[in-house]
C-alpha positions in Angstrom: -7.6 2.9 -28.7 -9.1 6.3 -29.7 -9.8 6.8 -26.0 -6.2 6.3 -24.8 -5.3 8.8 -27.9 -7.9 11.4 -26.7 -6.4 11.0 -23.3 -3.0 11.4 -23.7 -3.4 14.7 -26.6 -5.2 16.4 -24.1 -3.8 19.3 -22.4 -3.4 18.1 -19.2 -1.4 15.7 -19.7 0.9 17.4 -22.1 0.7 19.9 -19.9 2.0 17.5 -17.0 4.6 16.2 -19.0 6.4 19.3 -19.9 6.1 20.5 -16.3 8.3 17.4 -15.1 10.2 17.6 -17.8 11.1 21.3 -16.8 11.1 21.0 -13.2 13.9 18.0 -13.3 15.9 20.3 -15.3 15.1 23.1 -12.6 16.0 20.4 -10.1 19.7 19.7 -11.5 20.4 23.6 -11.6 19.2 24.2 -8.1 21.1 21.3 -6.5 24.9 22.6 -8.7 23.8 26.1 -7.2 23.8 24.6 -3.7 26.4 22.0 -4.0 28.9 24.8 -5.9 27.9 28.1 -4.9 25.9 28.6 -1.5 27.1 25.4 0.7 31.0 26.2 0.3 30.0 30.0 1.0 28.1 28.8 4.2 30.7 26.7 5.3 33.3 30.1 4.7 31.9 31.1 7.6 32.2 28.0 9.5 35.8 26.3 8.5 33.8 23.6 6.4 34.8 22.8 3.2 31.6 20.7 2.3 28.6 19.4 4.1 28.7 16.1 2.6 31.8 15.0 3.9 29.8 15.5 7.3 29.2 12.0 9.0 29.1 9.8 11.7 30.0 6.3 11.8 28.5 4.1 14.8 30.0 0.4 14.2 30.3 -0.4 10.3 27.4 2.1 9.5 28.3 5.7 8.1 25.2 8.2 8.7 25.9 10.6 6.1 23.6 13.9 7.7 25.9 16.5 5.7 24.0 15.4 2.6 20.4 15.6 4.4 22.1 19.4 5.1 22.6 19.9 1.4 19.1 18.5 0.7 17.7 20.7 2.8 19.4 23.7 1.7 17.8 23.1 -1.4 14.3 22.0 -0.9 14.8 25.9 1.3 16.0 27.1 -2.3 13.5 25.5 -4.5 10.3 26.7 -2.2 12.2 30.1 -2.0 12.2 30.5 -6.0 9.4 28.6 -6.7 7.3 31.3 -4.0 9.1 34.6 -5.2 9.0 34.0 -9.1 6.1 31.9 -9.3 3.7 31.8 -6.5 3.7 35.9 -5.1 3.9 37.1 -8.6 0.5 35.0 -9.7 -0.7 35.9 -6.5 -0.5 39.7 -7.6 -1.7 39.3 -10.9 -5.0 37.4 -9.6 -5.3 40.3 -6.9 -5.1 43.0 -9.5 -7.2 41.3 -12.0 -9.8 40.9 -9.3 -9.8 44.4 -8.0 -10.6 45.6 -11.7 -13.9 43.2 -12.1 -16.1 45.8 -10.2 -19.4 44.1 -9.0 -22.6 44.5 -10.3 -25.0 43.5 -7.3 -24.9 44.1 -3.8 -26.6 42.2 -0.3 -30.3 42.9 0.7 -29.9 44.0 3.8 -33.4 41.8 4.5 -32.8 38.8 3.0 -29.5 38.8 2.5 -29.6 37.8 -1.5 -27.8 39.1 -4.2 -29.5 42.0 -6.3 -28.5 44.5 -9.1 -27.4 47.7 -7.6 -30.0 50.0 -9.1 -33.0 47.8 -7.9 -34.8 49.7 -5.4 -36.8 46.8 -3.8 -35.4 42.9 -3.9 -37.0 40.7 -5.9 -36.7 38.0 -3.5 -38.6 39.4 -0.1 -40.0 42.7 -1.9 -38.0 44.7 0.8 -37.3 48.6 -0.1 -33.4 49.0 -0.4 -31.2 51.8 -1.1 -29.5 52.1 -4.3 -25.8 51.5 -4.0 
């Protein structure tokens, strides 16, 4: 039992958790956004009052592909949001943090292993190498 409580205070799952717990929320605002705002927009612009009232019936069977429209529309909307407030601005972040880590050793241009940048000879093949 004090296993199962070590697993399930650790961070990772708490962490796991919160993150469905956020992104169902994130879900239900995404999908009003599409269904009430951008889909009767789009469909200004092409005489349709809805996409899911889009279907096709073949005997007794309705095919309803206006709702596969809407569900694409916002998977499109969550990747969209999801890359430009999440994924590019980590991405930049990372970059910069990276850039500011300068790096202590360089390639011996004989051996090709890592040494300190003031060595004058590597201390793997004993090769003679400019100081960087």
């Amino acid at each position: 039992m004090n296993g199962f409580k070590k697993f399930l205070t650790q961070g990772n799952v708490i962490d796991l958790a919160v993150a469905v717990v956020i992104g169902a929320a994130f879900n239900a605002i995404v999908q009003s956004f599409v269904a009430d705002l951008l889909t009767p927009l789009i469909s200004a612009f092409g005489g349709l009052p809805d996409f899911a009232s889009l279907k096709i019936t073949i005997g007794q069977s309705n095919f309803m592909y206006g709702n596969f429209i809407n569900a694409i529309i916002s998977f499109l909307m969550v990747a969209a949001v999801i890359y430009f407030l999440v994924v590019k601005p980590y991405t930049h972040f990372r970059d910069r943090a990276a850039a500011k880590v300068e790096s202590t050793t360089h390639e011996c241009p004989e051996c090709l292993s890592e040494i300190p940048k003031a060595a004058s000879r590597c201390a793997f093949c004993s090769a003679e190498v400019a100081r960087a």
